[in-house]
VOKOL-753209 format. One record per residue (C-alpha): x, y, z. Coordinates in steps of 0.2 Angstrom, whole numbers, plus 5000, padded with zeros to 4 digits. Example, Ala and Ser with C-alpha at 12.3 -4.5 7.8 and 13.67 -1.06 7.14 Angstrom:
! VOKOL-753209
506249785039/506849955036/
! end
This chain:
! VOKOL-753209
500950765095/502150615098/501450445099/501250355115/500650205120/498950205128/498750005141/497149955140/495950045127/496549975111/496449805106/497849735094/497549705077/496849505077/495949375063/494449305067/494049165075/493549005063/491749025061/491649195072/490349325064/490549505065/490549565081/489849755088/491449825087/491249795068/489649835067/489850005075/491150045061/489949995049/488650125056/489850235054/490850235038/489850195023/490350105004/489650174988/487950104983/488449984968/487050064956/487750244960/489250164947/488050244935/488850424940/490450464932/490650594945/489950524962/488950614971/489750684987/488650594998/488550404989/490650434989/491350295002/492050355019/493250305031/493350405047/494850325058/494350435074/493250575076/492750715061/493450845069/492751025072/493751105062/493451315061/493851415044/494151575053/495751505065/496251355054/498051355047/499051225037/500951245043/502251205033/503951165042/505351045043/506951035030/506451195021/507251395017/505551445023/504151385035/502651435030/500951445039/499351475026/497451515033/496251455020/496151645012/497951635006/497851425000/496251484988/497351634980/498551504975/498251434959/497051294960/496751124947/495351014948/495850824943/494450674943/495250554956/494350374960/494850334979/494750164985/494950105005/496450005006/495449875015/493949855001/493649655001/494349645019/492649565024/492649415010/494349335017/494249185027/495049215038/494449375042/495449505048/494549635061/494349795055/493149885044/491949765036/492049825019/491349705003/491749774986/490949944989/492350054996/492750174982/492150314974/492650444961/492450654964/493150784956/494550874969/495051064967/496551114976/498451164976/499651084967/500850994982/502451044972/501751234969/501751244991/503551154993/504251264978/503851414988/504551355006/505951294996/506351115000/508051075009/509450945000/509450845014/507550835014/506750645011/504950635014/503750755018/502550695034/500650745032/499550755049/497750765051/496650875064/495850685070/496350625084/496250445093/497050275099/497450125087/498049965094/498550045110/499550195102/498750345107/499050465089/498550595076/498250535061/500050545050/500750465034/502150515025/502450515004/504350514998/505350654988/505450744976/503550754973/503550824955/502350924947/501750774935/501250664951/499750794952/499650784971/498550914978/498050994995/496050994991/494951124999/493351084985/492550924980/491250924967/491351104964/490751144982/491751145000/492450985007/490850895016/491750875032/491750685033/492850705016/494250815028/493451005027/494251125025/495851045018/496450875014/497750795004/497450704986/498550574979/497850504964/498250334962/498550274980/497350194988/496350305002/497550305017/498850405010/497350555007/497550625025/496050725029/495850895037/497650925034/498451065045/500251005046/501850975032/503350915039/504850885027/506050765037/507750705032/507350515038/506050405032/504450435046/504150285056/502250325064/501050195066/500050225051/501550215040/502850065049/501449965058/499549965048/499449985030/500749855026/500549675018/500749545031/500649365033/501049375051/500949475065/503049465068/503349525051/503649725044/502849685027/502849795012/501949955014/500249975004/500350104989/499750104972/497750024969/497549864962/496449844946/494649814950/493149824938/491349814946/489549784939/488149904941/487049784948/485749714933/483849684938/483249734956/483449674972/483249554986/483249665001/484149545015/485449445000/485449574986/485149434974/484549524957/482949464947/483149524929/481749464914/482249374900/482949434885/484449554878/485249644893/486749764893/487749734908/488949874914/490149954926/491750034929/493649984929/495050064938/496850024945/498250154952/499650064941/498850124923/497550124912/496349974913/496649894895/495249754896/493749694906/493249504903/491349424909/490849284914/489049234914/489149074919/490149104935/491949084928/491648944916/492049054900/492649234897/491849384886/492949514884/491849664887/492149854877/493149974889/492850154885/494250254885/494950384901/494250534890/495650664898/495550604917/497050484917/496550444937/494850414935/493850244934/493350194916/491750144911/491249984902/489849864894/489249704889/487849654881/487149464888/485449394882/484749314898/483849154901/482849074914/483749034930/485249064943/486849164935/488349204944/489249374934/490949364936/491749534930/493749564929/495249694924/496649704917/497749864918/499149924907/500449874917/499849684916/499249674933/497549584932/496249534945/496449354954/495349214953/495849154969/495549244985/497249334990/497449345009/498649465020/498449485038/497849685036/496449625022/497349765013/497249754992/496049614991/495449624972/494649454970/493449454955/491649514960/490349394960/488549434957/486949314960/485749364947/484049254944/483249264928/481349214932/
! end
């Protein structure tokens, strides 16, 4: 469908308030999108159901026996594909880590609106699908053609414009950029909060450009427009202002949480004595070259060992510390560096969306 603005339903994108908690709008989001569980970081693979989720609108109810994923636009051939023909296509499986766009919107002051996500947006699975490039190759993809235009079954209303859910990626997608239309996860059919029966993969962007339960492919000879694309998902300062549109990931390295918890604060209580401290590492602009720790909340720096990608060159890395505990409050600081020089701030980076915040974690730990 066209967008169209809808008066009086949507409320438009706003900061909160100095001192304003988050409110039930908030909250319901919170209900019903869920982050990663930090000790699940133990997983190389993460369990389909620990994996973090986004839902813009509604799952959809979406039927395997009348689906179809058209394919149309600035092409020799439209093509229209049922689940049956896409699966005897040859299929990859490539280890992706996914991370919200708006991971850390809830720690900037002042906040922006939205999703109340902390540090635990992310997750990595291992997609099986069909190449991107293999689909265009056989519609046969027009000179004139720019970008290709992905749209989603889900359906809703976002800042007053009334929209299915569409983003766009440029042209030529090669057959090195490993983008893939998904229909497994984790060996098993898409769970359908993760877009069943098909959604798109883009390994190294962050989680909006995935569009879930795919069933359109538009190749257009003019860069798309649509709300998702020229109005959310771009790094603001101001409401007035078009921004530069959020891509790649930033580098992030997290810590499986030490100890055992405080229920209400999540402070950990560890014993005294040797401990290895440990994690994973990831950004969208490379390998992660180093991870440094801090144990004593950023007054010195360790570097820690980073384990290598092992063959999945979009996957989070793994890495480890060993710390010798004493009696009393720590603060862990853990940090990344990727192969492009990108490292993570210090400082708390602010943008009107709350999009790419990467600010070093912290993590309270009391040694009793």
């Amino acid at each position: 469908m066209e967008e169209r603005p809808l008066e009086g339903i949507s409320p438009p994108g706003r900061i909160a308030a100095a001192g304003e908690g988050i409110g039930q709008d908030e909250l319901a989001l919170a209900a019903r999108n869920h982050g990663l569980p930090l000790e699940a970081l133990r997983y190389e693979v993460t369990p389909a159901g620990l994996h973090y989720v986004l839902v813009h609108y509604d799952i959809p109810d979406a039927d395997p026996d009348t689906w179809r994923l058209t394919v149309r636009g600035c092409l020799r051939t439209p093509l229209e594909l049922g689940l049956p023909e896409l699966r005897a296509l040859p299929a990859v499986t490539r280890r992706v880590t996914m991370e919200c766009a708006g991971n850390g919107r809830a720690r900037l002051s002042p906040r922006p609106v939205s999703q109340p996500w902390l540090v635990e947006a992310v997750g990595t699975a291992e997609w099986t699908g069909v190449p991107l490039h293999v689909v265009l190759a056989e519609a046969g993809v027009a000179p004139d053609a720019v970008e290709a235009v992905f749209t989603g079954a889900d359906h809703g209303v976002e800042r007053g414009v009334e929209q299915d859910y569409r983003r766009s990626l440029p042209l030529p997608i090669d057959e090195d950029e490993d983008v893939l239309l998904a229909h497994t996860m984790n060996g098993g059919p898409l769970p359908p909060q993760h877009g069943y029966p098909l959604r798109l993969v883009v390994p190294g962007w962050y989680g909006m450009a995935h569009v879930k339960w795919l069933r359109d492919i538009e190749l257009v000879d003019t860069a798309f427009d649509g709300f998702q694309q020229s109005a959310a998902y771009r790094y603001k300062q101001s409401a007035e202002e078009s921004g530069e549109p959020v891509t790649r990931i930033a580098p992030r390295a997290l810590l499986i949480p030490p100890g055992f918890p405080d229920f209400m604060s999540r402070t950990r209580v560890v014993d005294p004595g040797p401990l290895r401290l440990a994690g994973r590492a990831w950004s969208g602009h490379g390998a992660v070259v180093r991870v440094e720790l801090s144990t004593d909340g950023g007054g010195g720096w360790a570097d820690a060992e980073v384990l290598p990608r092992g063959g999945h060159p979009y996957a989070w890395q793994g890495w480890h510390a060993d710390w010798t505990a004493v009696p009393g409050c720590h603060t862990l600081l853990v940090r990344a560096t990727d192969s492009s020089g990108r490292t993570q701030p210090l400082r708390q980076p602010w943008n009107r969306g709350g999009f790419g915040n990467n600010l070093v974690q912290a993590v309270t730990v009391v040694c009793r």
